[in-house]
C-alpha positions as CSV (number, residue, x, y, z in Angstrom):
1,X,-45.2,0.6,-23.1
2,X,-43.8,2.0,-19.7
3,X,-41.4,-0.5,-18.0
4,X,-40.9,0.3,-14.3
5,X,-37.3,0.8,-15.1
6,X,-38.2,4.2,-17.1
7,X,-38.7,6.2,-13.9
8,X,-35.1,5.5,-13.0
9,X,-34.2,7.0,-16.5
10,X,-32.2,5.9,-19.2
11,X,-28.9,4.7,-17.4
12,X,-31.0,1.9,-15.3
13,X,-32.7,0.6,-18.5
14,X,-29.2,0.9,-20.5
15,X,-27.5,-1.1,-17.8
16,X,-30.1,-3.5,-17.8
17,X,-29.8,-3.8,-21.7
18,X,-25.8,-4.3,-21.3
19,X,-26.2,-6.9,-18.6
20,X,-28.2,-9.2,-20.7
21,X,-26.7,-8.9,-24.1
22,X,-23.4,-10.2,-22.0
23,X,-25.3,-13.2,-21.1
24,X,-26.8,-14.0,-23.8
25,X,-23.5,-13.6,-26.0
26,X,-21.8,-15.8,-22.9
27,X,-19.0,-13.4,-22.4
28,X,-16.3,-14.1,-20.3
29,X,-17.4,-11.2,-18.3
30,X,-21.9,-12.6,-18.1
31,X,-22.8,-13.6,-14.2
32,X,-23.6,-16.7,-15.4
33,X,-20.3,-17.7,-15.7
34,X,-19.7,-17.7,-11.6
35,X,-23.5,-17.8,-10.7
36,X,-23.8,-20.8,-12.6
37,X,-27.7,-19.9,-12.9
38,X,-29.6,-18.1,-15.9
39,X,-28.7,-14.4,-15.1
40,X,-30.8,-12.6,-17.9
41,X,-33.8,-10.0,-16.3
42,X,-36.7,-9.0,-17.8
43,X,-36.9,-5.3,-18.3
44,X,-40.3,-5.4,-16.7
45,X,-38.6,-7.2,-13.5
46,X,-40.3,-4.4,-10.7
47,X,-37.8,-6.1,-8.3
48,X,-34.8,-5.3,-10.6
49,X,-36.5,-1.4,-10.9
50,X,-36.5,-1.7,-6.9
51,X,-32.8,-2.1,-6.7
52,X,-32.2,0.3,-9.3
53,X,-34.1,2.8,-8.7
54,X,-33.1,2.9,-4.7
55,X,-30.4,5.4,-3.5
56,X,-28.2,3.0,-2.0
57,X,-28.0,0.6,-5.0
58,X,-24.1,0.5,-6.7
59,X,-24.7,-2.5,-8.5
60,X,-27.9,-3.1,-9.1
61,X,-27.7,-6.0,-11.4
62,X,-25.1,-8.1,-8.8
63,X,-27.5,-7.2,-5.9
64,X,-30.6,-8.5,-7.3
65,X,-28.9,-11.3,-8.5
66,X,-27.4,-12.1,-5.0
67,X,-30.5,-11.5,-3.3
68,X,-32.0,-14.3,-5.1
69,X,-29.1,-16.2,-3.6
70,X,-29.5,-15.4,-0.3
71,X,-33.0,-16.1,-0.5
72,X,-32.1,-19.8,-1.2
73,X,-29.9,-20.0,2.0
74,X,-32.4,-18.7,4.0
75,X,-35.1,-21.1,2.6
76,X,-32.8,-24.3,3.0
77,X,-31.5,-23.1,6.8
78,X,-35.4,-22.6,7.7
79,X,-36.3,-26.0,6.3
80,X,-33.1,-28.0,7.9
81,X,-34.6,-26.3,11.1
82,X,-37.5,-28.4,10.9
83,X,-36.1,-31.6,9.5
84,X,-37.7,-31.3,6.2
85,X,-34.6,-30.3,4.1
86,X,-35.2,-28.4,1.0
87,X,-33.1,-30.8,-1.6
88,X,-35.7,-33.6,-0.6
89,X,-38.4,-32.3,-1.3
90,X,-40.6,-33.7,-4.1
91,X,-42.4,-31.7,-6.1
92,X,-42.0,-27.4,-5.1
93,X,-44.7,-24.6,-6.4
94,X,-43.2,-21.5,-5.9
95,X,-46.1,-19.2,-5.7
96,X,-45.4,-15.5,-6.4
97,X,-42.3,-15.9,-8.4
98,X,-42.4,-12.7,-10.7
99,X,-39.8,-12.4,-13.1
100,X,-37.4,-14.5,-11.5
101,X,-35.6,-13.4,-8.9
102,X,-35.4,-16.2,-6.7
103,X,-36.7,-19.4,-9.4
104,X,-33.1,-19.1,-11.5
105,X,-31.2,-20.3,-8.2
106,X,-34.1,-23.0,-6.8
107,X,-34.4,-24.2,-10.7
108,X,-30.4,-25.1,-10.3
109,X,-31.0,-27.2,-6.8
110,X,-34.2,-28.9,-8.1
111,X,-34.1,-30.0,-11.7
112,X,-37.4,-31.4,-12.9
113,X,-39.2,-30.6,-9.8
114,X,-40.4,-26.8,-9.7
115,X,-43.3,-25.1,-10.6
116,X,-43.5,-21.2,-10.5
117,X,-46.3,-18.9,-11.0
118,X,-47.8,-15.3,-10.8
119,X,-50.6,-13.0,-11.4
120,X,-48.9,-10.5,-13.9
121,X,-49.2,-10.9,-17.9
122,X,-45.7,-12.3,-19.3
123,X,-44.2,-14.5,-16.2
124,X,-45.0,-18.0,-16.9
125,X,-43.8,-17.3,-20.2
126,X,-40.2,-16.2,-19.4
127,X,-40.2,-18.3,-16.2
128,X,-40.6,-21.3,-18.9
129,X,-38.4,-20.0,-21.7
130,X,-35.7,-18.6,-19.4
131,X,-35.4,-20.7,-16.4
132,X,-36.6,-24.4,-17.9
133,X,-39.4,-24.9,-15.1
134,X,-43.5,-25.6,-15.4
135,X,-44.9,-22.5,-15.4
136,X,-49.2,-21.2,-15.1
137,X,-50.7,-18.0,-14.3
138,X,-51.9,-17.5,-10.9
139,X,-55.2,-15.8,-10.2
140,X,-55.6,-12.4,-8.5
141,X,-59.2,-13.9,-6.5
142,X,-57.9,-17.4,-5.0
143,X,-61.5,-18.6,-5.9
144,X,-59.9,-18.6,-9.5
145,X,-56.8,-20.0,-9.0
146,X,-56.5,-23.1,-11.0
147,X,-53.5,-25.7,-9.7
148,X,-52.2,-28.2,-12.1
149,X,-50.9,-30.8,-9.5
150,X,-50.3,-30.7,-5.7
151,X,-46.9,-30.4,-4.2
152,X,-44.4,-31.3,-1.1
153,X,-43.7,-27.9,-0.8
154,X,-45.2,-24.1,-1.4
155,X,-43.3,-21.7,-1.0
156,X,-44.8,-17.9,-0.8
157,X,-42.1,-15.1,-0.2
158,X,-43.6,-11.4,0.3
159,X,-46.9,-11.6,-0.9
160,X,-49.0,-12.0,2.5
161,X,-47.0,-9.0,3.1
162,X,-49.3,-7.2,0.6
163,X,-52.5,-8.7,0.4
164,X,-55.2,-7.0,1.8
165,X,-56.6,-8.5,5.2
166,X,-59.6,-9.9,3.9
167,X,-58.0,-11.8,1.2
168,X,-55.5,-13.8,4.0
169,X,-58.5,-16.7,4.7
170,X,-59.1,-17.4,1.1
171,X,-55.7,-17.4,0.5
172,X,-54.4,-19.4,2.9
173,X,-57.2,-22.1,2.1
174,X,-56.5,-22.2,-1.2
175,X,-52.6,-22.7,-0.6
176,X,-53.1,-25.3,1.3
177,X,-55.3,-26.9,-0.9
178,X,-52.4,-27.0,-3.1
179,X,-50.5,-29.3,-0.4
180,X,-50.2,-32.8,-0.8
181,X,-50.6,-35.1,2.1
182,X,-48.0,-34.1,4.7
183,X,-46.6,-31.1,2.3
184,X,-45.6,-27.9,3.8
185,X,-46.8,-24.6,2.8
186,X,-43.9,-21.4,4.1
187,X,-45.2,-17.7,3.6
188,X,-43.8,-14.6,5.0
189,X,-44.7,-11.5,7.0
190,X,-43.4,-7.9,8.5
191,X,-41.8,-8.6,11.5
192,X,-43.5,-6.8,14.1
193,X,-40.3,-5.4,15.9
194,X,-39.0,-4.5,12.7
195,X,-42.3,-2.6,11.8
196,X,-42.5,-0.9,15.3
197,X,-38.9,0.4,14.7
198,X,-39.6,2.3,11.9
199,X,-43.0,4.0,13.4
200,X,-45.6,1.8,12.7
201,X,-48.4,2.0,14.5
202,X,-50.7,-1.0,14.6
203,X,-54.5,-0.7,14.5
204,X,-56.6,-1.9,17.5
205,X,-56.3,-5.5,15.6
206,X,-52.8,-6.1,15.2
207,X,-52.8,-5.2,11.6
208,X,-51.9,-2.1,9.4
209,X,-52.4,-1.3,5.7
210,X,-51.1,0.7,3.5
211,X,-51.9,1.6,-0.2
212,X,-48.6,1.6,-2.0
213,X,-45.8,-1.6,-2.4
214,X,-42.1,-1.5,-4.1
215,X,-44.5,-3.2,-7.3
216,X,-46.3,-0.1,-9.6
217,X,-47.4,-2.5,-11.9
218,X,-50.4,-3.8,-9.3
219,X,-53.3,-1.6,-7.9
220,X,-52.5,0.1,-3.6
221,X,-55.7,-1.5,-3.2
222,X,-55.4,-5.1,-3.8
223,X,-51.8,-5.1,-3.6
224,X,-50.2,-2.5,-1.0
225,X,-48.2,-3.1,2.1
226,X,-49.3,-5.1,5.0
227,X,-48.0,-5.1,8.6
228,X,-49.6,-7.6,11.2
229,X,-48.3,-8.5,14.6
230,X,-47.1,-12.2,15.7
231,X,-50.3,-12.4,17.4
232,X,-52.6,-11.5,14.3
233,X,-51.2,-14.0,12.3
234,X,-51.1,-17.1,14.3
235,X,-54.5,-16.5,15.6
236,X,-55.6,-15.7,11.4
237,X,-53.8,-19.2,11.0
238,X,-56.0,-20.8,13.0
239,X,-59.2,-18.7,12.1
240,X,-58.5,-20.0,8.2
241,X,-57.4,-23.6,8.9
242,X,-58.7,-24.5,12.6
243,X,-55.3,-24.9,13.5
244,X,-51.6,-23.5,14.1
245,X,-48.6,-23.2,12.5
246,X,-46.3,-25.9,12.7
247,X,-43.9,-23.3,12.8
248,X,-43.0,-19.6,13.3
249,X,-39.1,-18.0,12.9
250,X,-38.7,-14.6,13.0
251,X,-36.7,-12.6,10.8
252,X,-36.0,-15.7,8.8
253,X,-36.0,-13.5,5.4
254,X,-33.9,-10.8,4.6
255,X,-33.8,-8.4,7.2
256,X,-37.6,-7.9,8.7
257,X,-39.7,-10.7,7.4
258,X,-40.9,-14.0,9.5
259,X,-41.4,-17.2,8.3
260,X,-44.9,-19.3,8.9
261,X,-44.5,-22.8,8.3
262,X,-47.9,-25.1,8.0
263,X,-48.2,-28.6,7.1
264,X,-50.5,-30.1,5.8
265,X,-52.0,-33.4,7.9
266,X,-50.8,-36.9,6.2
């Protein structure tokens, strides 16, 4: 079977292979040992092959890894911005999760209390196994997704930012569905600035799709790249849940990616 990490060639894959044999013989030298988190990676990991694979990567294995970290960070400053800090939350869904990336540090700050899931074959399995959190498969049409409990918070990095426009309604009514009474739900976009900067040009709508994502192992179609303006996706908020955002703060995510915050009524 072709992993994504094969059209980097061999040295990605055999770095890859290094990397986890280290932490799973717990050398002196394995992540782990400062991280204080599970550090292996599945070899299927397309966000891994992302870091890998890109030109300005010169340790791939320490960037994903820290990414994940910084990811935390920015979740727990966005949160404390609202009053609603991240360590008391109850029970957490994060929706999305992959491979890992970001679950291995939010297991470590909430024992007992996360669930993670995703859409491709394989991730609740390691997400289990690996990381010591619930785990289901998600469903690629939200009318299928079945939820095993509700939860304080749901959190949804970087998958708006591919989903097709159609698909935002259903989706954001079936997240919220997953809310309990007063829980928030947090998803993320393109910045529009950002987008602008490097050439995009919306459509009369406020919204441009593309075919093609950092992720080969999902179909352009269903899962490309999607650019909205601020004014596209508060007004879609509303369109899909008759009423705003509790909160909007650009650029909260890495580098060109907003943060919507909705919560659900008590």
């Amino acid at each position: 079977m072709t992993t994504p990490l094969d059209a980097g060639g061999g040295p990605a894959a055999a770095l890859l292979a290094a990397h986890n044999e280290l932490e799973r013989q717990g050398s002196p030298d394995a992540m782990g040992h400062w991280m204080r988190v599970n550090c292996l990676i599945h070899p299927d990991d397309d966000i891994f092959a992302f870091f890998a694979n890109h030109a300005l990567a010169k340790n791939p294995v320490r960037e994903y890894l820290a990414d994940g970290w910084r990811t935390l960070s920015e979740l727990m400053v966005l949160l404390e911005g609202i009053d609603r800090p991240l360590l008391r939350m109850g029970r957490v869904l994060e929706f999305g999760a992959g491979f890992g990336r970001f679950t291995r540090h939010l297991a470590r700050v909430l024992p007992g209390r996360l669930t993670a899931s995703d859409v491709l074959p394989g991730t609740p399995e390691f997400l289990r196994d690996t990381f010591g959190v619930k785990a289901f498969a998600s469903a690629r049409d939200p009318a299928g997704l079945r939820l095993p409990e509700t939860y304080d918070l749901v959190f949804v990095l970087s998958v708006f930012t591919h989903l097709p426009m159609h698909q935002w309604t259903p989706w954001l009514r079936a997240l919220e569905g997953a809310l309990a009474p007063g829980g928030l739900l947090v998803f993320t976009v393109h910045n529009e600035a950002f987008s602008r900067d490097l050439g995009v040009q919306f459509d009369a709508d406020g919204t441009k799709f593309l075919t093609s994502s950092e992720s080969p192992s999902v179909d352009g179609e269903v899962y490309g790249t999607t650019l909205t303006t601020r004014a596209w996706v508060e007004a879609e908020v509303v369109r899909a849940l008759g009423r705003p955002a509790r909160a909007y703060a650009e650029r909260a995510f890495w580098h060109g990616q907003d943060a919507v915050v909705i919560e659900r009524p008590a």
